[in-house]
Structures are given as C-alpha cells and as structure tokens.
C-alpha positions as CSV (number, residue, x, y, z in Angstrom):
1,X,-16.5,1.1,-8.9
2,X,-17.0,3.7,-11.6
3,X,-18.6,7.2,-11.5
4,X,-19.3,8.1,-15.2
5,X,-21.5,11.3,-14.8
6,X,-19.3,12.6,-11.5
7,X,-20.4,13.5,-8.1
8,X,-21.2,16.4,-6.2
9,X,-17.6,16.7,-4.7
10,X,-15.8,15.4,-7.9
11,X,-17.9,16.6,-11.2
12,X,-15.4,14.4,-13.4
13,X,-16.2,10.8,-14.3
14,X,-14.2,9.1,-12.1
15,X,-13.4,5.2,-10.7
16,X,-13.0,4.2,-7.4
17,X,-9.0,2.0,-7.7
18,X,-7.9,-0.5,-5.4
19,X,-4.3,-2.7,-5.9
20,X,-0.9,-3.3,-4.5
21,X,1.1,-0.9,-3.5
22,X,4.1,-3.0,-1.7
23,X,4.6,-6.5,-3.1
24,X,5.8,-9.3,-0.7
25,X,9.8,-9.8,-1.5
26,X,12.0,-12.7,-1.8
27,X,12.9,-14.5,1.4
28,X,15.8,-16.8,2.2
29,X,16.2,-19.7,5.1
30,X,18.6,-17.8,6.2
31,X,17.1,-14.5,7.2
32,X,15.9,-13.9,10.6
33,X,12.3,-14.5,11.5
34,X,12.2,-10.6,11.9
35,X,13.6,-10.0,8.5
36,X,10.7,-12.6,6.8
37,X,8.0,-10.8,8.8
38,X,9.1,-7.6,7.0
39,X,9.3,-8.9,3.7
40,X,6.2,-10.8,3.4
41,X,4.0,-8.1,4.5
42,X,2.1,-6.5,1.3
43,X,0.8,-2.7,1.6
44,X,-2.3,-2.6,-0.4
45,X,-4.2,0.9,-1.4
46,X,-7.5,2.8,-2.0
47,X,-7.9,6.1,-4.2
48,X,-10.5,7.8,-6.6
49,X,-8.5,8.6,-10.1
50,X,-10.2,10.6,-13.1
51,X,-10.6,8.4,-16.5
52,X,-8.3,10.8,-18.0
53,X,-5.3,9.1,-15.8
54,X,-6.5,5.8,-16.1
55,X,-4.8,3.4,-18.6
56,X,-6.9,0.7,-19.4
57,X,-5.1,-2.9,-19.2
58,X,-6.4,-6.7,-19.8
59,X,-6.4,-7.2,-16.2
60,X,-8.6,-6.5,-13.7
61,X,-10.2,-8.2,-10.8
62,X,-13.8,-9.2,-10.6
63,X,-14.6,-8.4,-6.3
64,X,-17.3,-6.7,-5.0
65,X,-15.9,-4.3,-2.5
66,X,-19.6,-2.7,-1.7
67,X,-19.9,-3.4,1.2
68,X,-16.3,-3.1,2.7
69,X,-15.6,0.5,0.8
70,X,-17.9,3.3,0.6
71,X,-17.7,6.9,-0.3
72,X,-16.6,8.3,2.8
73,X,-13.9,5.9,3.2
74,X,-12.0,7.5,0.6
75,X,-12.9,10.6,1.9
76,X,-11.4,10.2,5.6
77,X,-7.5,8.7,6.1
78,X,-8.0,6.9,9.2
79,X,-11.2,4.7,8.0
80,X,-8.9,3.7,4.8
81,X,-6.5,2.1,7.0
82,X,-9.1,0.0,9.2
C-alpha cells in the first residue's frame, strides 16, 4: 500500500511494508518436539518506511491486505500483533 503525496501524520510519500521477519529453521528427527515447535514458528512484521529507505527489488507479493490492515493498525502495538 503506497502513500505518494503523504498523510496528515507522515507528510512524506511513504508505503505501508509487510514480510518476514523470523524464518522457520532447519529441523532434524532427532530434536524434541519442543525444539521443532520453536523452530518452525516464523515471526512476520508490519511498518510504514519512507521511499527514500526503500530499495526496490524484482520481488514482491501481489495480496490485498485491505481489509486485514488499516491505518490505525500501524499506529497502535497491540492491534499489530492480533
């Protein structure tokens, strides 16, 4: 989600960034059912970033996040984690 002319709060063009931030790591028979719970999980993340920080890249994902993220999700900590 982009914001080219800015918004009241942020008066920079800016784009609303969602990706990975914990991949799921390698798991072995022999770990502990404990151990593969903790190592499969993946830790995902939500933040607004100017287009001055942004590096653009061939990939990107084509989802329409709309309806599950609005602007004052990104605004309050606790709704970002629901």
């Amino acid at each position: 989600k982009n914001f080219d002319d800015g918004t009241s709060g942020r008066q920079y063009g800016h784009a609303l960034v969602a990706g990975i931030a914990t991949y799921p790591r390698k798991v072995i028979k022999k770990h502990s059912v404990k151990k593969q719970e903790k190592r499969s999980k993946v830790k995902a993340f939500i933040k607004v970033v100017n287009y001055n920080h942004l590096m653009p890249t061939r990939y990107n994902l084509e989802v329409d996040l709309k309806a599950t993220v609005t602007a004052d999700v990104t605004e309050n900590a606790t709704k970002k984690e629901a």
